[in-house]
Backbone of each chain as ProteinMPNN parsed JSONL, in Angstrom:
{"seq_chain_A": "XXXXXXXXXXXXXXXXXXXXXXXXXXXXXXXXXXXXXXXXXXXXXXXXXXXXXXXXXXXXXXXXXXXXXXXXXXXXXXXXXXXXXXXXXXXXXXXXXXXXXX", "coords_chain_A": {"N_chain_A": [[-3.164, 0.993, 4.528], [-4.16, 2.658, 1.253], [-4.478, 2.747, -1.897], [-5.574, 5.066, -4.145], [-6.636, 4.889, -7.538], [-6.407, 6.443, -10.123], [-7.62, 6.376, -13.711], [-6.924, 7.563, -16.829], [-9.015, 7.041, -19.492], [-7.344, 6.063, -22.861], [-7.189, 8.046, -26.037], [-8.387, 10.866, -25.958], [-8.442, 14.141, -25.238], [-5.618, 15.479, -23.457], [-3.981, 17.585, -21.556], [-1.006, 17.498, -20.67], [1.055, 19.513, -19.403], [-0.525, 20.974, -17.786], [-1.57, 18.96, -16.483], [0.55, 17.991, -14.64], [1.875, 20.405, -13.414], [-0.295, 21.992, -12.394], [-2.943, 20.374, -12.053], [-2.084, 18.208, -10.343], [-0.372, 19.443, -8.371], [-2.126, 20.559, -7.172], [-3.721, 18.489, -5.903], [-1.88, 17.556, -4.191], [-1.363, 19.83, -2.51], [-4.265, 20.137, -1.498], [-4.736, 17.979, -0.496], [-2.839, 16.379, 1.152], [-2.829, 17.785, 3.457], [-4.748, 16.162, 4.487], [-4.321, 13.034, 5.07], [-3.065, 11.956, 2.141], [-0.21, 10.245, 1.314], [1.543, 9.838, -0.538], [2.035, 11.101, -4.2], [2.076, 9.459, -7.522], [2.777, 9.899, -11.014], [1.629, 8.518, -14.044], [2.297, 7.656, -17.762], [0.821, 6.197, -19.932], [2.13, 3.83, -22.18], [2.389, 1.364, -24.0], [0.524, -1.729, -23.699], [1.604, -4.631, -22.681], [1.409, -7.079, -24.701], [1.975, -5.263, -26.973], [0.086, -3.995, -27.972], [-1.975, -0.953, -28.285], [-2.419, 1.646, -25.373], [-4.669, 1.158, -23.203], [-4.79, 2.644, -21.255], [-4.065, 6.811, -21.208], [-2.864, 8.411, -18.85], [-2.407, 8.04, -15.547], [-2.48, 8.71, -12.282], [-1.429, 7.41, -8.955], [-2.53, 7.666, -6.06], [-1.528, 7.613, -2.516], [-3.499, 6.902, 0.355], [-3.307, 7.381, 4.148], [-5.241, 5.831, 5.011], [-8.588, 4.793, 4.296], [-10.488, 6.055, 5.696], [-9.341, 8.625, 5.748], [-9.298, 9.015, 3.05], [-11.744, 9.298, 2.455], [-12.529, 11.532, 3.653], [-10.915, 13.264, 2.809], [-12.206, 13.759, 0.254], [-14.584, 14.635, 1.095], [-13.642, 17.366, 2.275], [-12.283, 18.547, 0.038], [-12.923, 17.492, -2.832], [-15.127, 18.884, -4.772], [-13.799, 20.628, -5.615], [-11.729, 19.782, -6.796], [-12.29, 18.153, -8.535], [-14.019, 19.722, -10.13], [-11.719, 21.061, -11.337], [-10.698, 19.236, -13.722], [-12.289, 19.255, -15.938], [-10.292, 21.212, -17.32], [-7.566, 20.041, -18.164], [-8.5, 17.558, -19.763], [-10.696, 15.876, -21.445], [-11.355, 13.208, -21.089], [-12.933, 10.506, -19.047], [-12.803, 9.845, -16.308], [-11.102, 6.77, -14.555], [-11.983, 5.948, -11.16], [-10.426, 3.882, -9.025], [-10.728, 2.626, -5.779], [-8.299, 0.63, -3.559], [-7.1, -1.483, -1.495], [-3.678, -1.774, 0.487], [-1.45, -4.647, -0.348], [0.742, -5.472, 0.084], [4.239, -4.038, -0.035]], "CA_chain_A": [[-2.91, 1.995, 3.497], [-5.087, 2.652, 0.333], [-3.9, 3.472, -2.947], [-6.615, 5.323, -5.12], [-5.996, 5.16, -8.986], [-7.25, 7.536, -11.053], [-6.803, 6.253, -14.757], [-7.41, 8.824, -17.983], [-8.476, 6.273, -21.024], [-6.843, 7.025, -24.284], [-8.104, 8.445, -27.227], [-9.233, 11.718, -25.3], [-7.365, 15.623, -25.315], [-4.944, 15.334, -22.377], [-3.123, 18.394, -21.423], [-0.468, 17.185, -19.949], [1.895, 20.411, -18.855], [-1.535, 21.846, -16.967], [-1.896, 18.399, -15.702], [1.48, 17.648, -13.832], [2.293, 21.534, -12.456], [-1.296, 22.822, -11.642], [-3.557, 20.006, -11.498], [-1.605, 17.362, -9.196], [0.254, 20.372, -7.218], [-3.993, 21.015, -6.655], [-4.077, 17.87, -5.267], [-1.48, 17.814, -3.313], [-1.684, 21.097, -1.66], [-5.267, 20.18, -0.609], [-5.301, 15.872, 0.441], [-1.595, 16.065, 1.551], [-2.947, 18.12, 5.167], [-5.653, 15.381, 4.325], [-4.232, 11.855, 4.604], [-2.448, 11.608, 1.122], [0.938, 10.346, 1.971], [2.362, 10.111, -1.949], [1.588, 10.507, -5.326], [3.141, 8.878, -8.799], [1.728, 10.154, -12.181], [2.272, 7.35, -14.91], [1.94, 7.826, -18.739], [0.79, 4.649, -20.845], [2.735, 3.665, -23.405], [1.555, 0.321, -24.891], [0.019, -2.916, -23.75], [2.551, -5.508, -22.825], [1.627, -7.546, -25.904], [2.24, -4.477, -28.258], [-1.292, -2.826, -28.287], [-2.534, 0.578, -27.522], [-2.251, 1.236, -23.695], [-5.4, 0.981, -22.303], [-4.952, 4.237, -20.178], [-2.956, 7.442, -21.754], [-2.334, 8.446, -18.123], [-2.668, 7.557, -14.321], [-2.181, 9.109, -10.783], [-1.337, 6.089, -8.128], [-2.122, 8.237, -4.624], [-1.439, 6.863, -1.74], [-3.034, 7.603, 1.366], [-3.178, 6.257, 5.43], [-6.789, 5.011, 5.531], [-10.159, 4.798, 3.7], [-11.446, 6.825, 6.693], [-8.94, 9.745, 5.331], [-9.255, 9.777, 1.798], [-13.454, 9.575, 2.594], [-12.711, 12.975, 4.505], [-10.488, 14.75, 1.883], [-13.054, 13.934, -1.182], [-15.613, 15.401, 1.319], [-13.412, 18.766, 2.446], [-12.239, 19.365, -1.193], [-13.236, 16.984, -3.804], [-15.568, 19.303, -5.396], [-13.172, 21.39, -6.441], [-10.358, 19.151, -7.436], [-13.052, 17.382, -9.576], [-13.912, 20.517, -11.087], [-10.144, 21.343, -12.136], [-10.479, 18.129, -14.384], [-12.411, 19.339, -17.558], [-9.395, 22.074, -18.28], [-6.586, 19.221, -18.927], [-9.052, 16.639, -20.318], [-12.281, 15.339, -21.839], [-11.771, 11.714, -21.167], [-14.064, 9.753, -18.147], [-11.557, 9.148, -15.104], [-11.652, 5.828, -13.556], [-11.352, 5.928, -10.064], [-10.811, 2.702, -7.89], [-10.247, 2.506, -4.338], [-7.68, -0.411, -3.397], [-6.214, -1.566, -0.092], [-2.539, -1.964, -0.062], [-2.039, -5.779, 0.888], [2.171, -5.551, 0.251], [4.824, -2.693, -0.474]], "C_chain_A": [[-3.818, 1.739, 2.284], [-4.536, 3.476, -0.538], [-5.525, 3.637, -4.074], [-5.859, 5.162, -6.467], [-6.813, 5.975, -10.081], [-6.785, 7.448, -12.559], [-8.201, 7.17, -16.061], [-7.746, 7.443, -18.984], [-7.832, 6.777, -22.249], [-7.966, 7.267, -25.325], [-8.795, 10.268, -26.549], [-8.303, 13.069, -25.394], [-6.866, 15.163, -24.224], [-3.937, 16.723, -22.197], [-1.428, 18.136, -20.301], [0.614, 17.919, -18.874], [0.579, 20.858, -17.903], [-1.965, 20.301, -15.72], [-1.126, 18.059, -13.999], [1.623, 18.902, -12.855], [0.97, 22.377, -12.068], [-2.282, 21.568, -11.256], [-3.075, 18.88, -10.032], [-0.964, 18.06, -8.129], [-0.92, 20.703, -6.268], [-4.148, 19.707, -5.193], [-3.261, 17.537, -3.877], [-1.403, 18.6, -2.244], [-3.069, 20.906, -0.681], [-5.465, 19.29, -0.074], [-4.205, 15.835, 1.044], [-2.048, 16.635, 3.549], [-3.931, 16.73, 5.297], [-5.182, 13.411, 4.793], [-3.169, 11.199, 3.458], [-0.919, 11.795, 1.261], [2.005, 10.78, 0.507], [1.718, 10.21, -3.312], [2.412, 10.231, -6.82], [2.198, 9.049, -9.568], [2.855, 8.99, -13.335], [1.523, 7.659, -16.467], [1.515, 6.45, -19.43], [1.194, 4.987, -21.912], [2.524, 2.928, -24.477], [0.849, -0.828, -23.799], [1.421, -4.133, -23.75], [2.907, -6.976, -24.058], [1.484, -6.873, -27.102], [1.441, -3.524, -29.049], [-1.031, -1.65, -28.143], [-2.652, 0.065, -26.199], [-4.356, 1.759, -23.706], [-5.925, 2.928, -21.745], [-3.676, 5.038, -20.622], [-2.559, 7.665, -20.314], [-2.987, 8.059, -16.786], [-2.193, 8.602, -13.382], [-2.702, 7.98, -9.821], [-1.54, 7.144, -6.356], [-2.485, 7.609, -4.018], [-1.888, 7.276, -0.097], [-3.248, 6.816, 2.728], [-4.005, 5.613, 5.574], [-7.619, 5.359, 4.572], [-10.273, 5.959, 4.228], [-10.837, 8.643, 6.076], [-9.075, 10.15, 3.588], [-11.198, 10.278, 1.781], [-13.547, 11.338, 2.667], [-11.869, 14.063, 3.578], [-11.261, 14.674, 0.927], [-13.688, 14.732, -0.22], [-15.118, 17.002, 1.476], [-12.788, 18.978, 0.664], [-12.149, 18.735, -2.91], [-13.842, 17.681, -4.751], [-14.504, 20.201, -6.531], [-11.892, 21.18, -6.89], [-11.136, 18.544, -8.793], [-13.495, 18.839, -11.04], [-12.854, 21.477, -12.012], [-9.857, 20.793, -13.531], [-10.848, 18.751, -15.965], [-10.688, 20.807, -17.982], [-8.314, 21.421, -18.457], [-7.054, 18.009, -19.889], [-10.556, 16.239, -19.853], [-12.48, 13.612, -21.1], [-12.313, 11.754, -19.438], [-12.982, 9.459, -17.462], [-12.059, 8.054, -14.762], [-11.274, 5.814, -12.494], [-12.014, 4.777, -9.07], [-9.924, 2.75, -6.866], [-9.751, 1.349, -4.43], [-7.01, -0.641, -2.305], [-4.772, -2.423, -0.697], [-2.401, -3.181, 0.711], [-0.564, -5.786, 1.093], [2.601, -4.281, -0.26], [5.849, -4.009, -1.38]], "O_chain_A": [[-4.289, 0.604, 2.221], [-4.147, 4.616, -0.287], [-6.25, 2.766, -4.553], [-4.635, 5.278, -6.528], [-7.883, 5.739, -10.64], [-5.83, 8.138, -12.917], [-9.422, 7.307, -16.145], [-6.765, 6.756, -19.269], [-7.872, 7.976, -22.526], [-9.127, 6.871, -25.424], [-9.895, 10.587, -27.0], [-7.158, 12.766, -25.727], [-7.576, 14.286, -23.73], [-2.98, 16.696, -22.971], [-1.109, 18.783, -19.304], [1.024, 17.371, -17.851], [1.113, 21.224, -16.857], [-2.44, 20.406, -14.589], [-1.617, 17.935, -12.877], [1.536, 18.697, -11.644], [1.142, 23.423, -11.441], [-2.557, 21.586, -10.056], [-3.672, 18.846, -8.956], [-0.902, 17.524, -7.023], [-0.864, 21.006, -5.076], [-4.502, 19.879, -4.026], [-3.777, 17.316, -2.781], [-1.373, 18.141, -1.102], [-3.137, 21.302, 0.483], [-6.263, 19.316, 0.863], [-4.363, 14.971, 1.907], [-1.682, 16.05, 4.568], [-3.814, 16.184, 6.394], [-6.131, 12.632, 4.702], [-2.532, 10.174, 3.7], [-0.341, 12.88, 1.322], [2.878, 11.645, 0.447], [0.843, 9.384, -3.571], [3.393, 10.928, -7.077], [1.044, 8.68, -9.348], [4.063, 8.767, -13.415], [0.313, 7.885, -16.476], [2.339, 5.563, -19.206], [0.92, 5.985, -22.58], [2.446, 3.361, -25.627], [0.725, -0.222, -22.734], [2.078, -4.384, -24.761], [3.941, -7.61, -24.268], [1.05, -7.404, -28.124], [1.633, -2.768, -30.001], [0.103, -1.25, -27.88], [-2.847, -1.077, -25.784], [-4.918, 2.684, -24.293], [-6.796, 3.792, -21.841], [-2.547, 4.548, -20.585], [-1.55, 6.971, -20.191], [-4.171, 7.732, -16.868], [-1.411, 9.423, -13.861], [-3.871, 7.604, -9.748], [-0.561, 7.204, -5.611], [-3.469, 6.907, -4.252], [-1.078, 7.801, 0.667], [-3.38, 5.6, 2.597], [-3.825, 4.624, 6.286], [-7.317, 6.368, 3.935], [-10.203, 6.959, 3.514], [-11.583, 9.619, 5.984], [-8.975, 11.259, 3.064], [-11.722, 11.264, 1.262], [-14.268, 12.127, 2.056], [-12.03, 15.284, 3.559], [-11.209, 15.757, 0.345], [-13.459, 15.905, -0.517], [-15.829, 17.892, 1.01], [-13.218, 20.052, 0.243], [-11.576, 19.245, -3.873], [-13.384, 17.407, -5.86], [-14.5, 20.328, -7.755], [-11.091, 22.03, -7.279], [-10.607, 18.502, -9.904], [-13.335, 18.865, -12.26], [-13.049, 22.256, -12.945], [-9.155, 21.355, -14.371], [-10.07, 18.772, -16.919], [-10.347, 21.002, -19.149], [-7.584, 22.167, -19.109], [-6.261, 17.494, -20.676], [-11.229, 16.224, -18.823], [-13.517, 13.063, -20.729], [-12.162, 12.733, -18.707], [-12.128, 8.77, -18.02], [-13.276, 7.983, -14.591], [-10.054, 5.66, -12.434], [-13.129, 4.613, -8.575], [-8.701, 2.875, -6.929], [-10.342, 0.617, -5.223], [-6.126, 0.193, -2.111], [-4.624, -3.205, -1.637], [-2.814, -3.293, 1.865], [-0.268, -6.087, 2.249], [1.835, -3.481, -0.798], [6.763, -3.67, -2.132]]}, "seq_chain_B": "XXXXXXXXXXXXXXXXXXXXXXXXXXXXXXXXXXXXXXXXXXXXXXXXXXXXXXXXXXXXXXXXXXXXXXXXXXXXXXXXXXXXXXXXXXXXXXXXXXXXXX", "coords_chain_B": {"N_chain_B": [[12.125, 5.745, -15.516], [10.028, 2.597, -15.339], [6.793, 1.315, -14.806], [5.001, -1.139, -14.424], [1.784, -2.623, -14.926], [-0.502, -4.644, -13.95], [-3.099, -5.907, -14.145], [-5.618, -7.554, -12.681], [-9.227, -8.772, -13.792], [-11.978, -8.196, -11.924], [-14.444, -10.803, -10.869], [-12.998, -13.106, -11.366], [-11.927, -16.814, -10.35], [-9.325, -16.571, -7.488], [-6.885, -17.196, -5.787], [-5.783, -16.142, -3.113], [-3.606, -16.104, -1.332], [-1.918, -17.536, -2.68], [-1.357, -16.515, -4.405], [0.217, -14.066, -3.425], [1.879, -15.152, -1.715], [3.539, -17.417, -3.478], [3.419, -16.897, -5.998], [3.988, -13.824, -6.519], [6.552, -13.646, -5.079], [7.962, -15.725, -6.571], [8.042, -13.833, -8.981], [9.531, -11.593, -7.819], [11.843, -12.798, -7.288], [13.024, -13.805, -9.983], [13.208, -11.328, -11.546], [13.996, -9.271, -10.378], [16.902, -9.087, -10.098], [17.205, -8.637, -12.99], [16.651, -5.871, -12.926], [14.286, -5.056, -11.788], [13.069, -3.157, -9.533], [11.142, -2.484, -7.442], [7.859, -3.606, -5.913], [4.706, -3.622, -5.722], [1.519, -4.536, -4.053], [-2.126, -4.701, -4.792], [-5.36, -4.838, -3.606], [-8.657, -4.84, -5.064], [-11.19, -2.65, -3.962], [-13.447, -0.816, -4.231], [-15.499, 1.19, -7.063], [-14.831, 4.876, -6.85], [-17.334, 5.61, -7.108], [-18.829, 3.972, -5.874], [-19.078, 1.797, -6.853], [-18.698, -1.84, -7.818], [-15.479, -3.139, -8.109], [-13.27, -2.837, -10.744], [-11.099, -4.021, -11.101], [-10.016, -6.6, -9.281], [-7.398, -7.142, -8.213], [-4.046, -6.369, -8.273], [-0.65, -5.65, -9.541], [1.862, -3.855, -9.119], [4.738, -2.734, -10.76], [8.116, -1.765, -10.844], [10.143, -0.643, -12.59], [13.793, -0.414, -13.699], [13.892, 0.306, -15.958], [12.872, 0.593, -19.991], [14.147, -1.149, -21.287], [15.396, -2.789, -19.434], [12.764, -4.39, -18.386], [12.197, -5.274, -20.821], [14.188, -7.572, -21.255], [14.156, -8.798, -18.636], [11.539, -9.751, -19.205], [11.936, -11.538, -21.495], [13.761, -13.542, -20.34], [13.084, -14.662, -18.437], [10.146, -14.745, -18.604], [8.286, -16.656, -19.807], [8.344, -18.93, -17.556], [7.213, -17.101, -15.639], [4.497, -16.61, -16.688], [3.506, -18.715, -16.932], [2.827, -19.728, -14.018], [0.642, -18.574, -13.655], [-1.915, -19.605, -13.973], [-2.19, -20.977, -11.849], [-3.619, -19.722, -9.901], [-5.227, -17.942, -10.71], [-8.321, -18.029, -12.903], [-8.557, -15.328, -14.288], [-8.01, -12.86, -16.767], [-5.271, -11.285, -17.221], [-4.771, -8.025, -17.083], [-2.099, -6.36, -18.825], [-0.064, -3.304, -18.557], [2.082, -1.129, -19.74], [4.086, 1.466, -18.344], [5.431, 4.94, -18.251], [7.031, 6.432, -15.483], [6.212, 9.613, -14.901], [6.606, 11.317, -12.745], [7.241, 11.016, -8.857]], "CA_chain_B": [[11.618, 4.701, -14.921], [8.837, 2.038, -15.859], [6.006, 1.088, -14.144], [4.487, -2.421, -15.683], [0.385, -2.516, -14.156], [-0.608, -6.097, -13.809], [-4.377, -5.92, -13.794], [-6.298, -9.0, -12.537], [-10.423, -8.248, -13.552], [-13.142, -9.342, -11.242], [-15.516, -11.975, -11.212], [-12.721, -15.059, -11.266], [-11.478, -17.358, -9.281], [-8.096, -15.597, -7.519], [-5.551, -17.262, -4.544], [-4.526, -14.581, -2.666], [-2.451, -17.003, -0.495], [-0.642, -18.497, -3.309], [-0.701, -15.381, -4.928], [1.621, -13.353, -2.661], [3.193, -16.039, -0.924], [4.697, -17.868, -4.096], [4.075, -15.586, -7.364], [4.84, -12.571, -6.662], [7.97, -14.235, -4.769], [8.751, -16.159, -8.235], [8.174, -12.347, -10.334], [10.757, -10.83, -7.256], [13.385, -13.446, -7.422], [13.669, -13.323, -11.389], [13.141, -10.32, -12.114], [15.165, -8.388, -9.466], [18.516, -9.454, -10.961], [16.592, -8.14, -14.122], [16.234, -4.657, -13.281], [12.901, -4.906, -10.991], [13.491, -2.374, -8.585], [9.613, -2.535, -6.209], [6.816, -4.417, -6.412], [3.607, -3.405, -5.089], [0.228, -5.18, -4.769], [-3.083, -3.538, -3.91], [-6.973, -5.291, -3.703], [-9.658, -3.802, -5.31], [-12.324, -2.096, -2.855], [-14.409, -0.518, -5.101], [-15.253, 2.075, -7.547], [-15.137, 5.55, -6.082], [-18.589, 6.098, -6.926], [-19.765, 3.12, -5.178], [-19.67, 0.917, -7.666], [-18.318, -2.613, -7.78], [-14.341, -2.441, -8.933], [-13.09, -3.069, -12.451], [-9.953, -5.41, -10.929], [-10.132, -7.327, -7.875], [-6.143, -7.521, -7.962], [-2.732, -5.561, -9.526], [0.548, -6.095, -9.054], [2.708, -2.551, -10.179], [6.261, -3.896, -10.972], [8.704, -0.43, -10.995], [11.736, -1.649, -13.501], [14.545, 0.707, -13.893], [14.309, 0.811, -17.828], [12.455, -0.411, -20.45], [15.061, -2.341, -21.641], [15.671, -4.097, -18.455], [11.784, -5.163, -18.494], [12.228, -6.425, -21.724], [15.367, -8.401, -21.057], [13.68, -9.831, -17.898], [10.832, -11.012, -19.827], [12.985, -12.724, -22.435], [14.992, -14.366, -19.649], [12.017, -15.207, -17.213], [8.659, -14.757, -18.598], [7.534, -17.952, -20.213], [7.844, -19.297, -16.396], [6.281, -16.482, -14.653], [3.311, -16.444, -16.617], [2.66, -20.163, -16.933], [2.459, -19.856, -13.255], [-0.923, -17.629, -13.338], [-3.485, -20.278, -13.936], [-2.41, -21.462, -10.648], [-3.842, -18.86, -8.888], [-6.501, -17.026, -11.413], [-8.369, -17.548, -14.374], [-8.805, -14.311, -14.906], [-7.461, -12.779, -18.063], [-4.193, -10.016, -16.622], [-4.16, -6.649, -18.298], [-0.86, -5.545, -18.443], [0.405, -2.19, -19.459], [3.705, -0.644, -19.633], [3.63, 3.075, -18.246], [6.946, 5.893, -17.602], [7.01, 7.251, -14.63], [6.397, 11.379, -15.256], [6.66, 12.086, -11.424], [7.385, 10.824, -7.91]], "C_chain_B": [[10.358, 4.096, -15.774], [7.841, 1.495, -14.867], [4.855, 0.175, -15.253], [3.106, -2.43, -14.309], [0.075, -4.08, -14.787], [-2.109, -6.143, -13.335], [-5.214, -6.681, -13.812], [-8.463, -8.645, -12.535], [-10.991, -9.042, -12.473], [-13.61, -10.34, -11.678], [-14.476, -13.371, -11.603], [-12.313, -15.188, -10.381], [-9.795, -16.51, -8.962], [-7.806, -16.185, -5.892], [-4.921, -16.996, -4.151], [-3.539, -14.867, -1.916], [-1.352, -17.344, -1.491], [-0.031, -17.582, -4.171], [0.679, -14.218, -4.671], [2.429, -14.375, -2.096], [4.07, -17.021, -1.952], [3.998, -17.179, -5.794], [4.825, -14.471, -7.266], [6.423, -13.176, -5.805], [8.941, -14.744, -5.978], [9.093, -14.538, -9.106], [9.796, -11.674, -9.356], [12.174, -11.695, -7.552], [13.909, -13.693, -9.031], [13.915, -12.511, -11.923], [13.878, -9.017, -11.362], [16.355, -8.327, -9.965], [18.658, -8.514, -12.457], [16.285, -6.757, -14.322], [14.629, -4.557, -12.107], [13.45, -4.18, -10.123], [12.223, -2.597, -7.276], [8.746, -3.335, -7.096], [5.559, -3.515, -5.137], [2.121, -4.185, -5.28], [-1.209, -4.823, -3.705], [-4.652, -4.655, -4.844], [-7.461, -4.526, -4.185], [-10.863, -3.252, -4.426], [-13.786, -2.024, -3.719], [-14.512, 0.278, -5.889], [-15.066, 3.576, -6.502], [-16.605, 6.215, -6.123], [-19.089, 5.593, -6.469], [-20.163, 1.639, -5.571], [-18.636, -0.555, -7.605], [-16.606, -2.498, -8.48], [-14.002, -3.218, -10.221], [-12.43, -4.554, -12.323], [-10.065, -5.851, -9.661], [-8.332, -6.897, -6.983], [-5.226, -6.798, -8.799], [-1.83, -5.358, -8.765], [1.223, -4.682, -9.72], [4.211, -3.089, -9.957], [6.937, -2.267, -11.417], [10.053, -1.346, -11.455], [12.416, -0.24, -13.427], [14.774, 1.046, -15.432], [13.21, -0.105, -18.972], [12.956, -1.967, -21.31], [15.341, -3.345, -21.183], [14.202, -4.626, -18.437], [11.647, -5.986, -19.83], [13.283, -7.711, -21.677], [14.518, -9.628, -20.092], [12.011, -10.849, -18.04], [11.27, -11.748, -20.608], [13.388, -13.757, -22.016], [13.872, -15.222, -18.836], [10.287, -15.69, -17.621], [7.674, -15.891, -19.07], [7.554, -18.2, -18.418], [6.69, -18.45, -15.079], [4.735, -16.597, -15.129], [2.53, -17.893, -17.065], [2.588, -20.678, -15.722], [1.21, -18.987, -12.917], [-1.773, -18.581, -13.319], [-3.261, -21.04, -12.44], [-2.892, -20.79, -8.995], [-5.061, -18.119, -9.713], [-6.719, -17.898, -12.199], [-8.826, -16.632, -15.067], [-7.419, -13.84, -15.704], [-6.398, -11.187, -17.721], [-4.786, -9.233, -17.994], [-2.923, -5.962, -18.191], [-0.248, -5.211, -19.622], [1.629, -1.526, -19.052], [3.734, 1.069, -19.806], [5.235, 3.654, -17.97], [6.826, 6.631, -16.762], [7.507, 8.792, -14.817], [7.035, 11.662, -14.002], [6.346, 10.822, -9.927], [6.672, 11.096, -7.149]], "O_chain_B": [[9.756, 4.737, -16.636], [8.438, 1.175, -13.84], [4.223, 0.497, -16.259], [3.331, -2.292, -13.106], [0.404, -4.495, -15.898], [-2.325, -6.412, -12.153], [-5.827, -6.774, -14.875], [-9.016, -8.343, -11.478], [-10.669, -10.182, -12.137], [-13.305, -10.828, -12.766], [-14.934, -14.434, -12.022], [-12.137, -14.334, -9.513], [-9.159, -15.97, -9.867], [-8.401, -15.706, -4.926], [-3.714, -17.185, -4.301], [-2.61, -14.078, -1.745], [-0.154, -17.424, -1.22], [1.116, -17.565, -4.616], [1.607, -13.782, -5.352], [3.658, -14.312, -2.077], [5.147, -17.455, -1.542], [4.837, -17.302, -6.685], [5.927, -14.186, -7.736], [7.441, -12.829, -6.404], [10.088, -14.421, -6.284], [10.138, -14.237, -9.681], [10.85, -11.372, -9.917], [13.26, -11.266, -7.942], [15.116, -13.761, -9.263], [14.755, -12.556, -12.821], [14.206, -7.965, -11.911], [16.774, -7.211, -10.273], [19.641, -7.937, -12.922], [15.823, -6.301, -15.368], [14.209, -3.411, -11.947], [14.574, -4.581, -9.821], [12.633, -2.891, -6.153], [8.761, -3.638, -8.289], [5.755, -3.009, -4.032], [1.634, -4.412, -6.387], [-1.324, -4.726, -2.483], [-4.854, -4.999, -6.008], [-7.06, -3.372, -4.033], [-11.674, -4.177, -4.472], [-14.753, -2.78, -3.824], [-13.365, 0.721, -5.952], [-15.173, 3.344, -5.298], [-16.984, 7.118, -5.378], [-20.172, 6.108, -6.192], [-20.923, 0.778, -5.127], [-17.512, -0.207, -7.242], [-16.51, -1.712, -9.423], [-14.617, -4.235, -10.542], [-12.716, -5.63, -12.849], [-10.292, -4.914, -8.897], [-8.087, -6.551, -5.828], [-5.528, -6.581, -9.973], [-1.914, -4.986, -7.594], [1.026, -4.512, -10.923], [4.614, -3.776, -9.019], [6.323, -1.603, -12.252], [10.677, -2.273, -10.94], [11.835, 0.816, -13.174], [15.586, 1.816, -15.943], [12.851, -1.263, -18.762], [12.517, -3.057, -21.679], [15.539, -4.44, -21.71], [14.373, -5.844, -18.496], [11.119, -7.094, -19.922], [12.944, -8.794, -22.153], [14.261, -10.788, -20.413], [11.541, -11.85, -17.5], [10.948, -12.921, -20.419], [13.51, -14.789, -22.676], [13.968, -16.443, -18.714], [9.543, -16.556, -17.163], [6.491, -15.974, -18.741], [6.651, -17.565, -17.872], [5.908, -18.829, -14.208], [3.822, -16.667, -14.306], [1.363, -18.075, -17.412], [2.344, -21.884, -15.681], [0.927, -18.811, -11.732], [-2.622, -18.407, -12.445], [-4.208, -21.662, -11.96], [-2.723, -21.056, -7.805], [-5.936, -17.701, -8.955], [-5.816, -18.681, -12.494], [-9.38, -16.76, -16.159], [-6.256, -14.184, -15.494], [-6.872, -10.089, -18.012], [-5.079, -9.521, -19.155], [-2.794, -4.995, -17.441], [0.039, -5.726, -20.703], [2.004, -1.513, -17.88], [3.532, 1.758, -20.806], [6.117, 2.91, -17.542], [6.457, 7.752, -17.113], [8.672, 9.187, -14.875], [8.09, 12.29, -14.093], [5.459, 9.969, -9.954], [6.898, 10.834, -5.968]]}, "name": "protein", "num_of_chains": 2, "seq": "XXXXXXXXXXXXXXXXXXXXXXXXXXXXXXXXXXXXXXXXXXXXXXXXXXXXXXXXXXXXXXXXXXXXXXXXXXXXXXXXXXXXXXXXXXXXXXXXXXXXXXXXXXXXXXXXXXXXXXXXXXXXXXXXXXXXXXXXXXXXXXXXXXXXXXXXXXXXXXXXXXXXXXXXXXXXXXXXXXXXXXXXXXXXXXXXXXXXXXXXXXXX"}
């Protein structure tokens, strides 16, 4: 299993009502025939020693293989990527991660 | 819900044996009692552009409150995290997020 993470940094516009009911329903609707078994959207709040968080928000998706998330960026990445500038400006980070425990 | 991100960077030393088989065992057995509800822990691959990844390692810790994560660091956390140098010396980032969505 392979959990992508897709983190927003802070400091950036974030729409967050356009993000949860049109852009992640986007994603779902199109990686879910794809591979993508779940996904969890996470807000940052602070820094566990009391900072600024790091990242205002996240999406943790989860899907069966490398080999499948490879194949849903290629059938509809373009146009999930281009969804992105109408909830936010900020630079996504996105790292691939194999799941080693649940 | 809370969702505590436990982000181990690249480039140090990191004992992935001793890591799962007696930390994260120490974080489950204190911190369960404490409100820990899941634990998850996921390698870093790479970026998705190709590029080398940010964290090698991250532990997501799903608490049922933020209250109970603060409690169970109060109660636990001097021991959990003066067991890290025995497995890294890389420098954790950990951030404290609310689960928007499932």
């Amino acid at each position: 299993m392979i959990l992508v993470t897709v983190m927003y940094p802070a400091g950036a516009r974030f729409d967050v009502d356009y993000y949860l009911s049109k852009h992640m329903q986007l994603v779902r609707d199109r990686w879910m025939p794809h591979g993508l078994k779940s996904t969890q959207v996470v807000k940052g709040l602070r820094k566990a020693d009391g900072g600024a968080p790091d990242y205002q928000m996240a999406a943790l998706l989860t899907f069966e293989s490398l080999e499948a998330f490879k194949a849903a960026g290629k059938a509809h990445g373009k146009e999930i990527f281009a969804d992105i500038p109408k909830f936010t400006d900020a630079q996504a980070s996105v790292q691939i991660n194999e799941v080693l425990s649940q």
